[in-house]
TORKEMAR-993775 format. One record per residue: residue number from 1; residue in one letter; chain; y negated, x negated, z of N, C-alpha, C in turn. Coordinates in Angstrom, 1 decimal, padded with zeros to 4 digits. Layout:
# residues N
resi_resn_chain_n_y_n_x_n_z_ca_y_ca_x_ca_z_c_y_c_x_c_z
NUM_a_A_Y_X_Z_Y_X_Z_Y_X_Z .
...
//
This chain:
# residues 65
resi_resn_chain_n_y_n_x_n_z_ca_y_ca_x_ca_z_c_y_c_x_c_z
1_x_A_-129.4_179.5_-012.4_-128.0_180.0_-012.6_-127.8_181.2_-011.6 .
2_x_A_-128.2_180.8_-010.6_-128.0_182.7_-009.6_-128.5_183.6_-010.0 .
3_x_A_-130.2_183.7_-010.5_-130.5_184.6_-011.0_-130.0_185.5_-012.3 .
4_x_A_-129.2_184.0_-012.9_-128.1_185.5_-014.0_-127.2_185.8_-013.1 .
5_x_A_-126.7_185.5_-012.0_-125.2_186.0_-011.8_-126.0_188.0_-011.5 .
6_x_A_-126.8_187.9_-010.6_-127.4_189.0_-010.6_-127.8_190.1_-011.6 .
7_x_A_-127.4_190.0_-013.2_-128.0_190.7_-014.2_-126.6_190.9_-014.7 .
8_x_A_-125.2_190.6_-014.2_-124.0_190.4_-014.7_-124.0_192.3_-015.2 .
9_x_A_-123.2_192.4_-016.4_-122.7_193.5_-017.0_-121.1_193.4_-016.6 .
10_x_A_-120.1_194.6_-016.1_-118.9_194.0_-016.5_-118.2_193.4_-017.4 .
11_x_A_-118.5_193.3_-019.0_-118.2_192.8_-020.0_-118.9_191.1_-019.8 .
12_x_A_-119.8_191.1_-019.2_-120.3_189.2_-019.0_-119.2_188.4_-018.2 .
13_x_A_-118.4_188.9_-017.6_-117.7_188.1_-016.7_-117.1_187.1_-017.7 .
14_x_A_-116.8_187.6_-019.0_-115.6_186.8_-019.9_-116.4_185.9_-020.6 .
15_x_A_-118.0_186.2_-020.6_-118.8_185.1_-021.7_-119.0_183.7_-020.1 .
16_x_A_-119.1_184.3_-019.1_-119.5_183.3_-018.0_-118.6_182.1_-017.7 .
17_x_A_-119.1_180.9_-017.3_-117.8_179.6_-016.7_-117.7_180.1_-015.3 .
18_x_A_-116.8_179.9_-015.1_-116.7_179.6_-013.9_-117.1_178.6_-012.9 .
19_x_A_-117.6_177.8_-013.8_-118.4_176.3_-013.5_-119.4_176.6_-014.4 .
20_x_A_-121.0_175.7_-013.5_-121.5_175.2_-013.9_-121.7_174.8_-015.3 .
21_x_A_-123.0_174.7_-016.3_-122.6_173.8_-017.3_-123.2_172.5_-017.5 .
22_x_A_-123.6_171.7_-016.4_-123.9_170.3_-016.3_-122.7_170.2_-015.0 .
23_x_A_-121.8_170.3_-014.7_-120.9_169.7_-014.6_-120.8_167.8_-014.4 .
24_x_A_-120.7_166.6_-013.6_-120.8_165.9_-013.3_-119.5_165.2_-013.0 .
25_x_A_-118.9_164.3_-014.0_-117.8_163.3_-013.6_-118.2_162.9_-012.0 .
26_x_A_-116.5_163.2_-011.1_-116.4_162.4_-009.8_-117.2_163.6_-009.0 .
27_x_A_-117.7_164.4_-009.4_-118.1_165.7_-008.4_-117.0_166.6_-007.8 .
28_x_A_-117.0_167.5_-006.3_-116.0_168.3_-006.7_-116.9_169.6_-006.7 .
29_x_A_-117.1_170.8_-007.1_-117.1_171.9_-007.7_-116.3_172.9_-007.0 .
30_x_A_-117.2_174.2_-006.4_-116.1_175.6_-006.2_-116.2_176.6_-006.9 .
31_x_A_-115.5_177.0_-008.1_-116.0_177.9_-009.3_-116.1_178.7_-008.6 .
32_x_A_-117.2_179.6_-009.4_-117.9_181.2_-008.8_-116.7_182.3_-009.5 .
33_x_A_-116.3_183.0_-007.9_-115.3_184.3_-008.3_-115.9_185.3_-009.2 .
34_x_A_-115.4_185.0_-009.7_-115.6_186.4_-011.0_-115.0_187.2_-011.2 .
35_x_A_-113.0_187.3_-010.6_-112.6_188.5_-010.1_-113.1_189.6_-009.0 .
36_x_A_-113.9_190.6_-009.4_-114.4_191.5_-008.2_-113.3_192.4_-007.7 .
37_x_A_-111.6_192.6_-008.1_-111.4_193.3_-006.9_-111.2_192.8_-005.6 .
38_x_A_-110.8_194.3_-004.7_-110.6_193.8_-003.3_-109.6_194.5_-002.9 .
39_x_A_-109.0_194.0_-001.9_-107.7_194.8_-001.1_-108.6_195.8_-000.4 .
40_x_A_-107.3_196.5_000.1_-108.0_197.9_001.0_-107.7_197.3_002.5 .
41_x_A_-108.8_197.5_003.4_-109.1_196.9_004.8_-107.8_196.8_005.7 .
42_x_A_-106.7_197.6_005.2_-105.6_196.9_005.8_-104.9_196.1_005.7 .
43_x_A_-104.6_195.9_003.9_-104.4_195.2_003.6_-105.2_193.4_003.3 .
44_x_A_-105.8_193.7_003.0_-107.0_192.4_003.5_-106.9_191.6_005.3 .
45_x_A_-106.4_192.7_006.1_-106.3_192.0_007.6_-105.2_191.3_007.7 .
46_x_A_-103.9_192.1_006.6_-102.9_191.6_007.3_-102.8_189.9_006.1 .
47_x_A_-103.2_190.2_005.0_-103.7_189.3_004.0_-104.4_188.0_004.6 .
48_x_A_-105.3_188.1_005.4_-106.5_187.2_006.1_-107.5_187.1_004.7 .
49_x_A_-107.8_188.0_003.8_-108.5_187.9_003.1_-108.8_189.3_002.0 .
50_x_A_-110.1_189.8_001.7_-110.1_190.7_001.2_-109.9_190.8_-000.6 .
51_x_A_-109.9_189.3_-000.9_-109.6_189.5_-002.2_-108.4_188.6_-002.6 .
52_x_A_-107.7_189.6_-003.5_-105.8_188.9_-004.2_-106.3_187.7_-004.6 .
53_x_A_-107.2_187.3_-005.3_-106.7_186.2_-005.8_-107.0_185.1_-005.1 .
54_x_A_-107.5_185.1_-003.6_-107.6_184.1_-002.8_-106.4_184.0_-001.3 .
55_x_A_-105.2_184.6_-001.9_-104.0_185.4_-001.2_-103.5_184.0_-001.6 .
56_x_A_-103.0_182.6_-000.9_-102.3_182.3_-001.3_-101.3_181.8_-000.1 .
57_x_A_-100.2_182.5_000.3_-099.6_182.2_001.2_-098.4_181.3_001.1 .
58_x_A_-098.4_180.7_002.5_-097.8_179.5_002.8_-096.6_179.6_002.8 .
59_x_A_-095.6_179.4_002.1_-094.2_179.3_001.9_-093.4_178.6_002.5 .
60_x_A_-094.0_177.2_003.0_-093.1_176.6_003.5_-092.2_175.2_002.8 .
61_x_A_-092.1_175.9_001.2_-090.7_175.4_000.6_-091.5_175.0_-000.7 .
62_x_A_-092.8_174.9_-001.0_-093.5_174.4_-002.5_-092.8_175.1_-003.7 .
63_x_A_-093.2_174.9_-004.6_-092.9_175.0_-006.1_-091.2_175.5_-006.1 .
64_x_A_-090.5_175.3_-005.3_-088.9_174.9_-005.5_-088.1_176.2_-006.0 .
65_x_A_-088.6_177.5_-005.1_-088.1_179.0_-005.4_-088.7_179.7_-006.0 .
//
């Protein structure tokens, strides 16, 4: 499986899982990012992370607002 992620086209992202495909009842699993943008280095610091869609900040207040 690594060895394709390496031959990726930008058009493969949408044929690829994000999981695995033997997949295993009662396993947990960290799907492979397949979003490649990134923030710009300032925004990423003040972010704690260079990519949006691993931005997920702490609100405080859940689901409510």
């Amino acid at each position: 499986m690594i060895e394709e992620l390496y031959d990726w086209t930008p058009s493969d992202k949408n044929s690829i899982s994000a999981l695995p495909k033997d997949t295993v009842v009662a396993m947990a699993y960290v799907p492979f990012q397949l979003d490649d943008r990134l923030y710009s280095n300032e925004q990423g610091f003040v972010s704690g992370t260079m990519f949006p869609v691993l931005n997920k900040p702490f609100k405080g207040y859940g689901d409510k607002k």
